[in-house]
ChimeraX commands (.cxc) that place a marker at each C-alpha (Angstrom):
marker #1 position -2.15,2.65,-9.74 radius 0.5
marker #1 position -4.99,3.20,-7.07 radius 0.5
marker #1 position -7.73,1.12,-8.78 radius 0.5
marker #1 position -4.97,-1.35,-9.49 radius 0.5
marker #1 position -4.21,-1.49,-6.29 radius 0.5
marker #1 position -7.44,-1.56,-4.68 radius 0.5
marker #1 position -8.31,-4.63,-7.21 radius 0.5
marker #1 position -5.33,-6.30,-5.96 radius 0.5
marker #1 position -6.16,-6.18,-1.76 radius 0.5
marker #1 position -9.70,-6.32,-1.82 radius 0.5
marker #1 position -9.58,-10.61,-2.32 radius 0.5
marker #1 position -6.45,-10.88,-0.40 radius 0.5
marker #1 position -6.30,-12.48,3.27 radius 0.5
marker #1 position -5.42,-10.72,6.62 radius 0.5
marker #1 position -1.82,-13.14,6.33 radius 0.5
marker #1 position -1.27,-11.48,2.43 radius 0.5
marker #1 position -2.11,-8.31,3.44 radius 0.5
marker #1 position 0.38,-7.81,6.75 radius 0.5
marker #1 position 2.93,-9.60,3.96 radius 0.5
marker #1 position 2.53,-6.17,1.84 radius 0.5
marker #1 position 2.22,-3.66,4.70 radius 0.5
marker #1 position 5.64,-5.11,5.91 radius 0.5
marker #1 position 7.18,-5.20,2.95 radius 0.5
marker #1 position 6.38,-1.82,2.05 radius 0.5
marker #1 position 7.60,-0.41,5.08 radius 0.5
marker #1 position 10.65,-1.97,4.17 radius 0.5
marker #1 position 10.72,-0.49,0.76 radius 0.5
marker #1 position 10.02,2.79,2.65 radius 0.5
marker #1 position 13.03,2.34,5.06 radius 0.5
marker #1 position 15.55,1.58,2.29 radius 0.5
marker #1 position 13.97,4.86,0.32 radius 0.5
marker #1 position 14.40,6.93,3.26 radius 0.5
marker #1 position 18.01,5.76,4.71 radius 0.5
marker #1 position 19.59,3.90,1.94 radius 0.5
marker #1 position 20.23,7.25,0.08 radius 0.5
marker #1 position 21.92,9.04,2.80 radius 0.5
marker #1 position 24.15,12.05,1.25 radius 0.5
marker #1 position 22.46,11.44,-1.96 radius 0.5
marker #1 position 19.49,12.36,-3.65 radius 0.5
marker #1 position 16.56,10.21,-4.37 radius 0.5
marker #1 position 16.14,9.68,-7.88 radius 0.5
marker #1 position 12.31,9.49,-7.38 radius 0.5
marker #1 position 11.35,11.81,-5.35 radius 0.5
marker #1 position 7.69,10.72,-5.64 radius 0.5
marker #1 position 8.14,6.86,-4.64 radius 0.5
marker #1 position 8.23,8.19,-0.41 radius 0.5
marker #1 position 4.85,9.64,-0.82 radius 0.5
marker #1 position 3.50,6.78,-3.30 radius 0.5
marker #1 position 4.60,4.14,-0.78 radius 0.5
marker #1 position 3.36,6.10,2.30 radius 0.5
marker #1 position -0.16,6.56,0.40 radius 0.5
marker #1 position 0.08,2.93,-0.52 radius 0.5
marker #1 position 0.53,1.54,3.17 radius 0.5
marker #1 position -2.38,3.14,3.77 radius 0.5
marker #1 position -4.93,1.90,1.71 radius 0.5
marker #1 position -3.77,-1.71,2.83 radius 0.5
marker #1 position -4.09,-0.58,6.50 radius 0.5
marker #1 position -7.56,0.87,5.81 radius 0.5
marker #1 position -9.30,-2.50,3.81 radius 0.5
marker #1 position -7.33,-4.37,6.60 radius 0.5
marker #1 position -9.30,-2.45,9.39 radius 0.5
marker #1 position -12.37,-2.56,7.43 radius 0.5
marker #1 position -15.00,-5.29,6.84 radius 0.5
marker #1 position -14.29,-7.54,3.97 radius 0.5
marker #1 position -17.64,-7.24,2.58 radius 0.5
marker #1 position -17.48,-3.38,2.80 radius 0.5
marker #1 position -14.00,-3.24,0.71 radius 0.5
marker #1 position -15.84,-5.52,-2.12 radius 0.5
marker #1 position -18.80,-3.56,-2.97 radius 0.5
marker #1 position -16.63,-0.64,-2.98 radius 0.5
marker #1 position -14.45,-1.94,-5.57 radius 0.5
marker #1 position -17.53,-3.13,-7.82 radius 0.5
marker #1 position -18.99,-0.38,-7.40 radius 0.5
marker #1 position -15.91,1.66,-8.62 radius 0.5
marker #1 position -14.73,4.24,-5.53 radius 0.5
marker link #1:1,2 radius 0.2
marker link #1:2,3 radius 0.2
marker link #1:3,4 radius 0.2
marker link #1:4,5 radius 0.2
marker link #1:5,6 radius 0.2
marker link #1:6,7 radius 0.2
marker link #1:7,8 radius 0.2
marker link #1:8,9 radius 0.2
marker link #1:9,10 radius 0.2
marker link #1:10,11 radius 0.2
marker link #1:11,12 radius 0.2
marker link #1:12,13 radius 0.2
marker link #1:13,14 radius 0.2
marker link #1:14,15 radius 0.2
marker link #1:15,16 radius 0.2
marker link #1:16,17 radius 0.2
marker link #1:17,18 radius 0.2
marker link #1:18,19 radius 0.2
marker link #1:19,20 radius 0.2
marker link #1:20,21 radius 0.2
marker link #1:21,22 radius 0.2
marker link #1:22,23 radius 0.2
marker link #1:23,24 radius 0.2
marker link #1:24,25 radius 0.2
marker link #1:25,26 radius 0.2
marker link #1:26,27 radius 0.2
marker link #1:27,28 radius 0.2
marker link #1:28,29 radius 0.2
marker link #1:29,30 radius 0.2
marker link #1:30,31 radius 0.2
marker link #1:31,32 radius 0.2
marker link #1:32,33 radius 0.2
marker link #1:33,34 radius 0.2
marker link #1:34,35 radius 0.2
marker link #1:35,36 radius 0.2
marker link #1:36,37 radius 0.2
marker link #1:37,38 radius 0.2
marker link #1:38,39 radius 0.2
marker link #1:39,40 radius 0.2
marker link #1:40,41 radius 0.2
marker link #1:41,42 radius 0.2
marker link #1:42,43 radius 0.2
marker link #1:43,44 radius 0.2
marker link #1:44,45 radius 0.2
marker link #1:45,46 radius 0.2
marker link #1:46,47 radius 0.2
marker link #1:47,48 radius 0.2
marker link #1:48,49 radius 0.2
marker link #1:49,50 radius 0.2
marker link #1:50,51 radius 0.2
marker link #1:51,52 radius 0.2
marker link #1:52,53 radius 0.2
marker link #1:53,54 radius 0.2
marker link #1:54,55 radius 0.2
marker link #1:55,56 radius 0.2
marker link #1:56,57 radius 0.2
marker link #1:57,58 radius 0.2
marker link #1:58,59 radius 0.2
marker link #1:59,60 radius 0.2
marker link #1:60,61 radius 0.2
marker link #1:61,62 radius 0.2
marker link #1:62,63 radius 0.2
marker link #1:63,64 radius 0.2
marker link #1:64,65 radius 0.2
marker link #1:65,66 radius 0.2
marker link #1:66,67 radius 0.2
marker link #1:67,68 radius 0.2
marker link #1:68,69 radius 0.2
marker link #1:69,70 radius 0.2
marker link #1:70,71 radius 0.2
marker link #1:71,72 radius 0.2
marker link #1:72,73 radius 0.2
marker link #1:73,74 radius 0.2
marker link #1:74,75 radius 0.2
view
């Protein structure tokens, strides 16, 4: 899923990229409050959508050239 991911951003625009941190967050909301009273059947999708929102903020923040090399070069 990381490397996937990373793939994925690292060509995207700034416009594509706030697109995915907001829907995320959204995803994140509906994870945390839709399932009021009941439990989560995937326990592990907060923490996977947390960790994703963050590796969009962080090649958003960085310089695009910086994010590509990193992905050729495999990190």
């Amino acid at each position: 899923m990381k490397s996937t991911l990373l793939k994925d951003i690292a060509h995207k625009t700034q416009a594509d990229l706030a697109k995915m941190v907001s829907d995320k967050k959204e995803s994140l909301r509906q994870f945390r409050f839709g399932t009021t009273g009941a439990k989560a059947k995937n326990v592990k999708e907060g923490k996977t959508l947390r960790r994703d929102i963050a590796r969009i903020l962080t090649v958003m923040n960085k310089p695009k050239e910086e994010v590509v090399s990193e992905v050729k070069k495999g990190k």
